[in-house]
C-alpha positions as CSV (number, residue, x, y, z in Angstrom):
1,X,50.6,89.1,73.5
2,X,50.1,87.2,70.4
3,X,48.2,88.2,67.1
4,X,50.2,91.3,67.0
5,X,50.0,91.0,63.1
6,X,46.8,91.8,63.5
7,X,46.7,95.1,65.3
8,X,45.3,98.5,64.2
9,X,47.5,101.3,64.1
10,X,45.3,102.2,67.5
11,X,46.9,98.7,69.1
12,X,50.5,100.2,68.0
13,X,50.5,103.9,69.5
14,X,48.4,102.5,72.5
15,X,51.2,99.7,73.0
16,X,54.4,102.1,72.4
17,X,52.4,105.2,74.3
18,X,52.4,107.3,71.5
19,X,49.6,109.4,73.0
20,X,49.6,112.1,70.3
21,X,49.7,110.1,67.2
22,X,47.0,108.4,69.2
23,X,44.9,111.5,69.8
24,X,45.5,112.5,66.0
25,X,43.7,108.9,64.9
26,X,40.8,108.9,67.1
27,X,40.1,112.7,66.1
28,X,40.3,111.1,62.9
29,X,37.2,109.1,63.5
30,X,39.0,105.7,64.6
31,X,36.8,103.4,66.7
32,X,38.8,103.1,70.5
33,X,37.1,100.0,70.9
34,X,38.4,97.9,67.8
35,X,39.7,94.7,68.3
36,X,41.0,92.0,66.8
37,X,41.3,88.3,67.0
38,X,42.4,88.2,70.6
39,X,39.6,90.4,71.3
40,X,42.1,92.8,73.0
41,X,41.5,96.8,72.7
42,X,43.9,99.5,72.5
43,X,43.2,100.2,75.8
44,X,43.9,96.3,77.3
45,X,47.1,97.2,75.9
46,X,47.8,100.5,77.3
47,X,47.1,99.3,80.7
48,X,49.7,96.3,79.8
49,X,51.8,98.6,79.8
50,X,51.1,100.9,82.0
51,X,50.7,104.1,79.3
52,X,48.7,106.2,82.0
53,X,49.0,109.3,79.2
54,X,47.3,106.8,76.6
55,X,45.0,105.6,78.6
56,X,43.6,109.1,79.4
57,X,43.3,109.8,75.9
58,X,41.4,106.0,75.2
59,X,39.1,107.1,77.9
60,X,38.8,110.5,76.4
61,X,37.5,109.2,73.3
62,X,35.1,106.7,74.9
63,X,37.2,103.5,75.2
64,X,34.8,101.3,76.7
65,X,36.3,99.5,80.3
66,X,34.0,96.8,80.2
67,X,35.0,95.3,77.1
68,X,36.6,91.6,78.1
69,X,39.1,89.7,76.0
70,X,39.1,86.3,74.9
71,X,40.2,85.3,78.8
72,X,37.6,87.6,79.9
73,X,39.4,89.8,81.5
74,X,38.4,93.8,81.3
75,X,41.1,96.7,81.4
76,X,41.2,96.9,84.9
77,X,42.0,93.0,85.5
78,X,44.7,93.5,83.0
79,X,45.9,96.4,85.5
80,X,45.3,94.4,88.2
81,X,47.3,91.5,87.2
82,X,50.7,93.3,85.6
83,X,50.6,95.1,89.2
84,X,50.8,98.5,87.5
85,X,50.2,102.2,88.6
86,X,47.6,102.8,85.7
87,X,44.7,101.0,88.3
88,X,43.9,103.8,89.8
89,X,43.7,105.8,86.3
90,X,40.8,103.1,85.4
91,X,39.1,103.1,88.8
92,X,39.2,106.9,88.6
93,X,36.9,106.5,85.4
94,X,34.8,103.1,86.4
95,X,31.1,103.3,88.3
96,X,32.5,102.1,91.9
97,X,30.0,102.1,94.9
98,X,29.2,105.2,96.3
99,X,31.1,104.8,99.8
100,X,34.5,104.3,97.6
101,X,33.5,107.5,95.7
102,X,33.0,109.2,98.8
103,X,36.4,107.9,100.2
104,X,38.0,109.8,97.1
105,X,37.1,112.6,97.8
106,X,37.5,112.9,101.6
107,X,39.1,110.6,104.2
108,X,36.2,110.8,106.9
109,X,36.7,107.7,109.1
110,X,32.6,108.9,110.0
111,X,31.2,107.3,106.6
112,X,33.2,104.1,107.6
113,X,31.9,103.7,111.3
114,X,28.4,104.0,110.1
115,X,28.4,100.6,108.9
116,X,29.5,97.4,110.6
117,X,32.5,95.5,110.1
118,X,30.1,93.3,107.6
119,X,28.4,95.2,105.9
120,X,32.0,96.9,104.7
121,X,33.1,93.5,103.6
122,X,30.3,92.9,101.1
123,X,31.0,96.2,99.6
124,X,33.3,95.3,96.4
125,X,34.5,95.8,93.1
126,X,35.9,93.8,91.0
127,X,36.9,91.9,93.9
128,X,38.7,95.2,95.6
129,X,37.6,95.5,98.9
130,X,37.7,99.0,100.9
131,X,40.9,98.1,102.4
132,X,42.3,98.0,99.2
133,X,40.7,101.1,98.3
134,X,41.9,102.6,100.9
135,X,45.6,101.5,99.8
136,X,45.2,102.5,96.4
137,X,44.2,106.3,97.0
138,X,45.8,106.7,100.1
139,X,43.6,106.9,103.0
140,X,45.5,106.1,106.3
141,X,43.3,106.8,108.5
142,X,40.9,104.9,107.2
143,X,43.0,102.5,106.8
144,X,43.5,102.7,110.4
145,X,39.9,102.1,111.0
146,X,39.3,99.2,109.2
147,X,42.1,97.4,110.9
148,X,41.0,98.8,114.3
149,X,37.4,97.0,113.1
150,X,38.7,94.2,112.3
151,X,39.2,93.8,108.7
152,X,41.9,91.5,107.6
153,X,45.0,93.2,106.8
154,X,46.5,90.1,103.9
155,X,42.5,90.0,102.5
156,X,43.3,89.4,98.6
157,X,41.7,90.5,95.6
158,X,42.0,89.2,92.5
159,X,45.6,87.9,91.0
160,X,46.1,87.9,94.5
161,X,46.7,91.6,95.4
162,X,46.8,92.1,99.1
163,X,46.7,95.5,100.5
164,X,50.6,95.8,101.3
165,X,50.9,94.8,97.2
166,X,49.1,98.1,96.3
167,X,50.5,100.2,99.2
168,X,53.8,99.1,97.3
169,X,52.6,99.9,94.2
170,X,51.7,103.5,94.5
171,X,54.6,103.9,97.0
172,X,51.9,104.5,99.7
173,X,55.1,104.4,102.6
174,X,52.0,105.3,105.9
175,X,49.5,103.0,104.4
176,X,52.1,100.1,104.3
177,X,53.8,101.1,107.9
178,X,49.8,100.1,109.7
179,X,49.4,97.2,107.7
180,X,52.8,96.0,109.5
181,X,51.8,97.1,112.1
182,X,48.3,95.3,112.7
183,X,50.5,92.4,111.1
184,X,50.1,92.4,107.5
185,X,52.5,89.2,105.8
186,X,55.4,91.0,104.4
187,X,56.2,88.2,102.6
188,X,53.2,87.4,100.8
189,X,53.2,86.8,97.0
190,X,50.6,87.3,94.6
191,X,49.6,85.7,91.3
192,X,53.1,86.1,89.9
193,X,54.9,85.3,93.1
194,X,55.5,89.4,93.3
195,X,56.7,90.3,97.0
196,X,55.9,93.6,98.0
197,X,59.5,94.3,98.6
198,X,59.8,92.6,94.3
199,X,57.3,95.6,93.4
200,X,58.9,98.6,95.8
201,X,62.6,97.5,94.1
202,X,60.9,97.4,90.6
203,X,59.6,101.0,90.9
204,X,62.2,102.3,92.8
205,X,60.9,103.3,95.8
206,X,63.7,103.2,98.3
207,X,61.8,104.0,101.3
208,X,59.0,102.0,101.4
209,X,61.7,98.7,100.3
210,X,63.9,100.2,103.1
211,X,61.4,99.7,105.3
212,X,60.2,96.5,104.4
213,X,63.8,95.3,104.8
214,X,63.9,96.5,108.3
215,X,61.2,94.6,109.2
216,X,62.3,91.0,107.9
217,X,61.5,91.2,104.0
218,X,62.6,88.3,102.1
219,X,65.1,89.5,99.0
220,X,65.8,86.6,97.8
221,X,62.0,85.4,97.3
222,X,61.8,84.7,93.3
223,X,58.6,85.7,91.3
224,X,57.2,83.6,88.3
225,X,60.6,84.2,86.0
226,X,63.0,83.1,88.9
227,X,64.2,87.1,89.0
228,X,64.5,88.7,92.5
229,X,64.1,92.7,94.0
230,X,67.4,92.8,93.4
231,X,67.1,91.9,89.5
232,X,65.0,94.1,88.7
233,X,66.3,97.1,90.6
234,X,69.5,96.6,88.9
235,X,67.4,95.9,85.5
236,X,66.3,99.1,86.0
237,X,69.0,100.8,87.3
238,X,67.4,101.9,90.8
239,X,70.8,101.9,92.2
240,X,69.3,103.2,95.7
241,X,67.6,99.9,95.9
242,X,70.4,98.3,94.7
243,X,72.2,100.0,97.3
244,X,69.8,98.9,99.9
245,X,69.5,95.8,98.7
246,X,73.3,95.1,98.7
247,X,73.7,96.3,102.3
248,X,71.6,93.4,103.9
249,X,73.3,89.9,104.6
250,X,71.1,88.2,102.4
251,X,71.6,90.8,99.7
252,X,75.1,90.0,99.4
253,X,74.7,86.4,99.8
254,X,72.4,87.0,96.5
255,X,75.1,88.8,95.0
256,X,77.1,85.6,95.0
257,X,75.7,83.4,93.5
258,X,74.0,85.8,91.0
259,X,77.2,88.1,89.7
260,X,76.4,86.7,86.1
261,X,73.5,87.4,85.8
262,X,73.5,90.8,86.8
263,X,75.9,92.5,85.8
264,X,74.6,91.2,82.2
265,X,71.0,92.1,83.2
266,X,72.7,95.5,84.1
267,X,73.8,96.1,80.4
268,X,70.8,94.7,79.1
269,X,68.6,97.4,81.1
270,X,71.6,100.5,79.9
271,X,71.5,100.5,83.7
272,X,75.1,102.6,84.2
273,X,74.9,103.5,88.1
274,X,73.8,99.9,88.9
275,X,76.5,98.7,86.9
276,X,79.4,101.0,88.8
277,X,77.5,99.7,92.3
278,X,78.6,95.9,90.9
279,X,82.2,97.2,90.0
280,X,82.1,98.3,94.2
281,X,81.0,94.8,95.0
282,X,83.9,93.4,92.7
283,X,81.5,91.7,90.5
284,X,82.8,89.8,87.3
285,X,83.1,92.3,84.0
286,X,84.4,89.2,81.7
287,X,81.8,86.5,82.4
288,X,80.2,85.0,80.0
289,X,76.1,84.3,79.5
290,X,74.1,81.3,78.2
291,X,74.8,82.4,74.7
292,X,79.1,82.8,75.2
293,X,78.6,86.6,75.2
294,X,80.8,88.7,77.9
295,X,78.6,91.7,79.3
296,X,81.0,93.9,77.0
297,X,79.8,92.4,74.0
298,X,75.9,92.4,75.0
299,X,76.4,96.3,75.3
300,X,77.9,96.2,71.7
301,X,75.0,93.9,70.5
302,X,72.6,96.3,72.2
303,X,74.3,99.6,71.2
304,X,74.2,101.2,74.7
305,X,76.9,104.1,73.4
306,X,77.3,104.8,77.2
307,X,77.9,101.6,78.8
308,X,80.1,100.9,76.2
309,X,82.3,104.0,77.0
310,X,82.2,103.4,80.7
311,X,83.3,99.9,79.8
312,X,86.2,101.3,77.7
313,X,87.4,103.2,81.1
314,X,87.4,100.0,82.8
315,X,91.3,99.5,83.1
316,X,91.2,95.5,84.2
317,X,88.8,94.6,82.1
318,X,90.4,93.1,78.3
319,X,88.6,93.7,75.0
320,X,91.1,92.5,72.7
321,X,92.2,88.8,71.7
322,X,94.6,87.8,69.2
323,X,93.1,86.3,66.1
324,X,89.5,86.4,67.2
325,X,86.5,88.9,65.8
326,X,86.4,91.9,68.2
327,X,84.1,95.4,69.2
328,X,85.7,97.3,66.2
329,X,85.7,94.3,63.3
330,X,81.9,94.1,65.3
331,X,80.9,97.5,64.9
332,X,82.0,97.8,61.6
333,X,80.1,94.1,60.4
334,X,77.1,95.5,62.1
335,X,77.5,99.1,60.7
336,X,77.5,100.9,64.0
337,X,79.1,104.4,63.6
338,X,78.4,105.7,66.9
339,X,80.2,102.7,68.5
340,X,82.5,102.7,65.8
341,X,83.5,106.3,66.8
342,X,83.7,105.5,70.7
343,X,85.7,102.4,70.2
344,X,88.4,104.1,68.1
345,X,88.4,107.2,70.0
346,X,89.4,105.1,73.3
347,X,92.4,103.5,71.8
348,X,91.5,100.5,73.8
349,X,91.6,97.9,70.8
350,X,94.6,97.9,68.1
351,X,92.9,99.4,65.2
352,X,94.7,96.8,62.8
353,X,93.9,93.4,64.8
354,X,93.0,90.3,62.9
355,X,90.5,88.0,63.4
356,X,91.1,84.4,62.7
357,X,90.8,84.7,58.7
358,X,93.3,87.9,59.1
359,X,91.2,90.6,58.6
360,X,91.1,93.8,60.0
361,X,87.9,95.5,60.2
362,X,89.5,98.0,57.3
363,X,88.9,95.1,55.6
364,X,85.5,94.4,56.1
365,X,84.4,98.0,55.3
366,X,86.1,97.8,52.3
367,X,84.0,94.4,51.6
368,X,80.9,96.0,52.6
369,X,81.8,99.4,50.7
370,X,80.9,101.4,53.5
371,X,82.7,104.6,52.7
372,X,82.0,106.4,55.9
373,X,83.0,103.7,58.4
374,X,86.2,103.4,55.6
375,X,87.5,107.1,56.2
376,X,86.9,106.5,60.1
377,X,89.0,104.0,60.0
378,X,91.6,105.7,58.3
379,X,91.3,108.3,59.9
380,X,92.5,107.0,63.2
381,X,95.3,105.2,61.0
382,X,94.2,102.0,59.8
383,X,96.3,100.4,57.1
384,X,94.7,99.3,53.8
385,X,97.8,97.3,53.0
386,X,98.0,94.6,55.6
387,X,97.0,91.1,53.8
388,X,95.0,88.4,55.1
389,X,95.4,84.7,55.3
390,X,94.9,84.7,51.8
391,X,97.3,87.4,50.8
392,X,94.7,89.9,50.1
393,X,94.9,93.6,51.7
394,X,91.7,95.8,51.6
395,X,93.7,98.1,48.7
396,X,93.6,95.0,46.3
397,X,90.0,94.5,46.8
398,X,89.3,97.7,45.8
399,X,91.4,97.5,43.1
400,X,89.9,94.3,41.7
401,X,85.8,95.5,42.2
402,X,87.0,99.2,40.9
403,X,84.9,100.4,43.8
404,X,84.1,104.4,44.7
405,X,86.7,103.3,47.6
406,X,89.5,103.6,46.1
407,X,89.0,107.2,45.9
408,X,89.6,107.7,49.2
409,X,92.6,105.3,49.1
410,X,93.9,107.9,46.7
411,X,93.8,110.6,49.3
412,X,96.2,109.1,51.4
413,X,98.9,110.7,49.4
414,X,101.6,112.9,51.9
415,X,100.6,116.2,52.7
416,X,101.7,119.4,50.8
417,X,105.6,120.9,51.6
418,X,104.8,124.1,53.8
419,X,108.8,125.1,54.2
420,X,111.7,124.9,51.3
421,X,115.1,126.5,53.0
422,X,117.7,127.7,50.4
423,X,121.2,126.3,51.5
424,X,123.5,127.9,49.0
425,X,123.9,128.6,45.7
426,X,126.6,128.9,42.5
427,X,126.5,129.7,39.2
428,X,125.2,126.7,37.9
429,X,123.8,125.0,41.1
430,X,121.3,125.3,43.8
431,X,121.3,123.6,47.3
432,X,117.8,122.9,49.4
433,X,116.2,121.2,52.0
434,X,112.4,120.8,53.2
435,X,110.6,120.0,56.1
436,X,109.2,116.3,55.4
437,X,105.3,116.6,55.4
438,X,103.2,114.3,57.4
439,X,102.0,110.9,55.2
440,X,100.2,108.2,56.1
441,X,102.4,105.7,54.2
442,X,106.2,105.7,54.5
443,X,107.5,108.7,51.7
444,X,109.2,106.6,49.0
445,X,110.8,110.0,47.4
446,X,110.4,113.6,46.1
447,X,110.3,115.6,43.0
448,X,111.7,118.7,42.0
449,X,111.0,121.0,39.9
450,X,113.3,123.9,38.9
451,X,112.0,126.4,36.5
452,X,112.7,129.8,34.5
453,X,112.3,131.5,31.6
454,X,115.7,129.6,29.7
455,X,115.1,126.2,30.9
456,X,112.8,123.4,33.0
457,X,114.9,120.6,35.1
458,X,113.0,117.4,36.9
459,X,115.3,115.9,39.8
460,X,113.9,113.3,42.0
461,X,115.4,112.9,45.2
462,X,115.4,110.1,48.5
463,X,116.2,112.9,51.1
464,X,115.0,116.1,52.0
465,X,117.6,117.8,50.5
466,X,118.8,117.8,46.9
467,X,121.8,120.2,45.0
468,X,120.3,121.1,41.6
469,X,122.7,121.2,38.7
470,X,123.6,122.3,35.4
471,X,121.4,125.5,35.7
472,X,122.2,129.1,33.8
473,X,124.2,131.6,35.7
474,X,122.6,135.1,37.3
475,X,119.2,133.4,36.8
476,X,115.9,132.9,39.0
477,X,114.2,129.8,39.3
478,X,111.2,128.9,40.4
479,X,111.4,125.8,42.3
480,X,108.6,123.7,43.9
481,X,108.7,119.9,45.2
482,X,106.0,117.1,46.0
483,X,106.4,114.0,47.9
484,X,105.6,110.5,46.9
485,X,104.2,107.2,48.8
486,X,102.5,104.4,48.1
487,X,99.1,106.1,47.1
488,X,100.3,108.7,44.9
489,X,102.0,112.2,45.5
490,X,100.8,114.9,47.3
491,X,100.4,118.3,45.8
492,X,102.9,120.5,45.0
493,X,104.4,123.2,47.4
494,X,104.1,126.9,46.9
495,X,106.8,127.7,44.4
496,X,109.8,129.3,45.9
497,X,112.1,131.7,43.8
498,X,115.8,131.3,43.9
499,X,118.5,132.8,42.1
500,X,122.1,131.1,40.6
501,X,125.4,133.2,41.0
502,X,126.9,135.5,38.3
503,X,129.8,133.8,38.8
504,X,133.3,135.3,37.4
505,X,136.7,134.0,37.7
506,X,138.9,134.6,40.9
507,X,140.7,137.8,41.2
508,X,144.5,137.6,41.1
509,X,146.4,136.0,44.9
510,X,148.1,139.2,46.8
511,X,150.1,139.5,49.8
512,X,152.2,136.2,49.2
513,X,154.6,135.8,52.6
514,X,156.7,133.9,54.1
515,X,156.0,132.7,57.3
516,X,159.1,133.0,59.7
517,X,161.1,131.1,61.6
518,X,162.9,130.2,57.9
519,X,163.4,126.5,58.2
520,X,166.0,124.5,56.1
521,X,164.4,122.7,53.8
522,X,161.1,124.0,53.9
523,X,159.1,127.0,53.5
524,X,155.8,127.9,54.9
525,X,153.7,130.5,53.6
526,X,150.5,132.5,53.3
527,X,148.3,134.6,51.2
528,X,144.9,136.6,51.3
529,X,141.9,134.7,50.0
530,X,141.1,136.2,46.4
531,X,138.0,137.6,46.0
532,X,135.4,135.8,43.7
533,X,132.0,136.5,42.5
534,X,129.6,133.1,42.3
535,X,131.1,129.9,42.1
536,X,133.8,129.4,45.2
537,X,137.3,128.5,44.6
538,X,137.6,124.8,44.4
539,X,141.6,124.9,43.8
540,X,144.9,127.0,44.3
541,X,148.0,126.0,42.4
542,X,151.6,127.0,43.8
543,X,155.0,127.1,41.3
544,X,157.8,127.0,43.4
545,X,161.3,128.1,40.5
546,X,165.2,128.1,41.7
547,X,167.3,131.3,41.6
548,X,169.8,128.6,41.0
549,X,169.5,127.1,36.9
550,X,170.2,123.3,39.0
551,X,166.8,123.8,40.3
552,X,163.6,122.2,38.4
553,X,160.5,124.0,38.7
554,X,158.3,122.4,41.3
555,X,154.4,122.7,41.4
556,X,151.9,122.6,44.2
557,X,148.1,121.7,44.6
558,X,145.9,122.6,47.7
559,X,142.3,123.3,48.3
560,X,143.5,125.1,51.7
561,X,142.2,128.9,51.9
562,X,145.6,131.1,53.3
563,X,147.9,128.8,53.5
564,X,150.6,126.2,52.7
565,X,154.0,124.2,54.3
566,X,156.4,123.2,50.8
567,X,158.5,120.7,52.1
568,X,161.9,119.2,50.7
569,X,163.7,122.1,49.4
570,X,166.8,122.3,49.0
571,X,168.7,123.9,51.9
572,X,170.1,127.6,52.4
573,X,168.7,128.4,48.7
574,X,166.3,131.1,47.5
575,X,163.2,131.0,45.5
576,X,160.4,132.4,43.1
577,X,157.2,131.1,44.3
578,X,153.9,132.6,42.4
579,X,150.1,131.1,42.9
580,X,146.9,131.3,41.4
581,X,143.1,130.0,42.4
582,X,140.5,128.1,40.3
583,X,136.7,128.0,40.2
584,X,134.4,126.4,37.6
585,X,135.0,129.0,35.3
586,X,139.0,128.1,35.2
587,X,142.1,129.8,36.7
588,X,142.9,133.3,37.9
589,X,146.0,135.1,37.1
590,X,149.5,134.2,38.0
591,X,150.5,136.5,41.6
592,X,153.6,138.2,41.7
593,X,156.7,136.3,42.3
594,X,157.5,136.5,45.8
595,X,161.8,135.3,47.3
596,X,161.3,132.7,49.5
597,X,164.6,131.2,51.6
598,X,166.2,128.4,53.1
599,X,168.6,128.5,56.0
600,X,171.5,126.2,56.6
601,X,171.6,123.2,58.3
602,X,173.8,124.4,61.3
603,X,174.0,120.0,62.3
């Protein structure tokens, strides 16, 4: 149609079948007969295509069905010629010669043998003949009749509509079963070299295109566009046809030399049970079309959300190339969240894949300032630091236009510390660890915070685990830690309150032995562990003094708790021996001397 600039808002909801909108206008006083400079009415246009509801309203109203266009055709030709179901809607309305109105109403084969075979064929309108009348409203009997008279069974009306065409049309499966039978062409074409079989496969009437089949249809007969049954019941995803189609000989020889073209005329028509028919038939899924474009990538240029995700399921087909544009940097160029959302959800393409200038599509959202298709990428983990061929990561270019972006970059800061697990504690320390939180970035460090009422320390720390120093004995802190990454630092934990030792120094060593057997030059002995309050003992010191005046005064060191081996001492001698213990707040008393003794060396 051309001149659609010039259309009325009649034209538009007439064209696009919006039958109450239309209703609304011509309540409002609209003319149903305006036209424009193609002299085509809202109803030529209905009838077009094939609006039966807007058509009924047109007529309502008092469209007028004699009106012609500027190729002189009326609403019925129009009808006629696109081969659509609304003909009968117009006929049902038009003044047609009494015996057809009769017909309508009854299907007495008396009215037709009252008149001879003659007389019947000068009864017409609009070049429809009472065969085709017959066709049209279903009348097999008469039908029957006519052909028993001798009326031709491939007589044409106009656009060159032959009885089996409208039987087809309207799905009529008896009327078209005596036409074959009193040898009706099967193969006939009309005025846009439609097959009947074409039209039963367009509307999706398996049945009657079943049947046709059976008895030696041609599938592979092309209309005016060079497109076959099996086009368009794959265009419009009448996968029984398709079915039907694809069980004949010649419907798989089709299928060979046409895979290309249907499976992307399957994605063009969102035609999904077609489209899993041509997966059975092991059709192509990565050929390319005239224009370069893989049926994948029509579906993503078309937005079909569900081809799309049965495309995504496909496990031997590829979306993803290294260094070339794909569905998500797509998506995301052509701001298409839906797909967006499918795409990522599938996992199917690497969230962070160049193209062939290095971007990521994180990138391009950035560029575009699209927040929402920005936190969908992030949240299925894109990175907003990977640089480009140019050295430029979407976080800089956020950072150089001072866009609302960078907000959300901000938000990618670690999550809050949920757990902080006291490991020990002294006078003057305090030993934790955490449970590291989830971050989208790598965790660069923490801070700590220890506070009380005397005093406020800062630590910062690599590891989940940190000793804090220098604090106050017998005092509670209140300590709470954060993490840090790249973006920033999350937000505090709950503060957790811990309390430092009141540390005192250890209680004086009893129960100093000697361990037997007594040796010769050495002695070994024990103690009990002193009891201390806080801090732990870090050191125990042992003076070892002769009962002899020859012998010096020897002293020991050990960090061992109960126990200690003195070695080179003189032989068959007795001793003093006396220990203390240490902490950080210094030494504990001296013990008790204890006699120690060496044997003789019997050798």
């Amino acid at each position: 149609m051309r001149h659609s600039s010039d259309w009325s808002k009649l034209h538009i909801k007439a064209r696009d079948n919006d039958f109450n909108g239309l209703e609304d206008l011509l309540k409002k006083g609209m003319d149903p007969n305006t036209t424009k400079s193609d002299n085509w009415t809202p109803l030529h246009l209905a009838c077009l295509n094939d609006n039966l509801e807007s058509i009924e309203v047109l007529i309502k109203y008092g469209s007028d069905l004699s009106l012609k266009e500027n190729n002189g055709r009326k609403a019925l030709h129009v009808a006629l010629h696109s081969g659509n179901v609304c003909i009968r809607n117009i006929l049902n309305h038009s003044k047609i010669p009494e015996l057809f109105e009769a017909l309508k109403k009854n299907d007495d084969c008396e009215l037709i043998k009252k008149n001879s075979l003659n007389e019947l064929k000068k009864i017409k309108y609009e070049t429809l003949n009472i065969l085709h009348f017959a066709c049209i409203y279903n009348k097999p009997a008469v039908l029957h009749e006519l052909l028993q008279m001798g009326m031709d069974p491939n007589e044409k009306c106009i656009y060159k509509q032959t009885g089996l065409h409208l039987s087809a049309i309207y799905n009529h499966h008896s009327c078209s079963n005596i036409l074959i039978a009193y040898k009706a062409k099967m193969n006939v074409c009309n005025i846009k070299n439609e097959t009947p079989l074409l039209i039963s496969a367009k509307y999706g009437y398996r049945y009657n295109a079943e049947y046709l089949l059976s008895c030696g249809a041609d599938p592979l007969i092309k209309n005016h566009v060079q497109l076959t049954p099996l086009h368009y019941a794959v265009f419009r995803d009448n996968y029984k046809c398709v079915e039907i189609l694809l069980s004949t000989k010649r419907g798989r020889k089709e299928l060979h030399y046409q895979k290309r073209n249907l499976v992307h005329l399957a994605v063009k028509g969102k035609s999904i049970h077609s489209l899993k028919i041509l997966e059975k038939y092991k059709c192509n899924f990565e050929m390319l079309n005239d224009y370069g474009e893989t049926p994948f990538q029509v579906a993503l240029k078309n937005n079909s959300l569900k081809i799309i995700s049965w495309f995504l399921k496909l496990k031997k087909c590829s979306f993803y190339k290294k260094k070339q544009t794909n569905a998500i940097h797509l998506s995301v160029l052509q701001k298409k969240m839906p797909v967006l959302e499918i795409l990522l959800k599938s996992k199917r393409i690497p969230i962070d894949a160049k193209d062939e200038n290095g971007n990521t599509a994180i990138f391009y959202s950035v560029q575009q300032e699209s927040i929402n298709f920005t936190r969908a990428l992030l949240k299925y983990g894109a990175k907003p630091r990977i640089v480009n061929n140019m050295g430029s990561s979407p976080f800089d270019v956020a950072n150089e236009q001072n866009l609302k972006l960078i907000t959300l970059f901000k938000k990618l800061h670690p999550q809050r510390i949920n757990v902080i697990e006291h490991l020990s504690s002294s006078s003057t320390s305090i030993t934790i660890t955490w449970l590291i939180p989830k971050s989208f970035e790598k965790i660069e460090n923490f801070k700590i915070k220890a506070k009380s009422t005397h005093q406020c320390q800062h630590l910062v720390s690599n590891d989940n685990w940190c000793q804090i120093n220098f604090l106050m004995p017998n005092v509670e802190y209140s300590i709470k830690i954060k993490a840090f990454n790249y973006f920033g630092s999350g937000k505090y934990s709950k503060p957790k309150s811990i309390s430092t030792r009141d540390s005192k120094k250890p209680s004086q060593i009893t129960n100093l032995t000697q361990i037997d057997p007594v040796k010769d030059s050495e002695i070994f002995i024990k103690w009990d562990q002193p009891k201390y309050n806080g801090d732990p003992i870090i050191e125990y010191e042992i003076q070892v003094n002769g009962i002899k005046t020859s012998f010096e005064e020897l002293f020991f060191s050990t960090s061992n708790n109960t126990s200690f081996r003195i070695f080179g001492l003189p032989e068959n001698n007795a001793f003093f021996v006396k220990m203390r213990s240490k902490n950080k707040l210094g030494w504990s008393h001296w013990s008790y001397e204890a006699i120690m003794l060496t044997k003789k060396n019997e050798n």
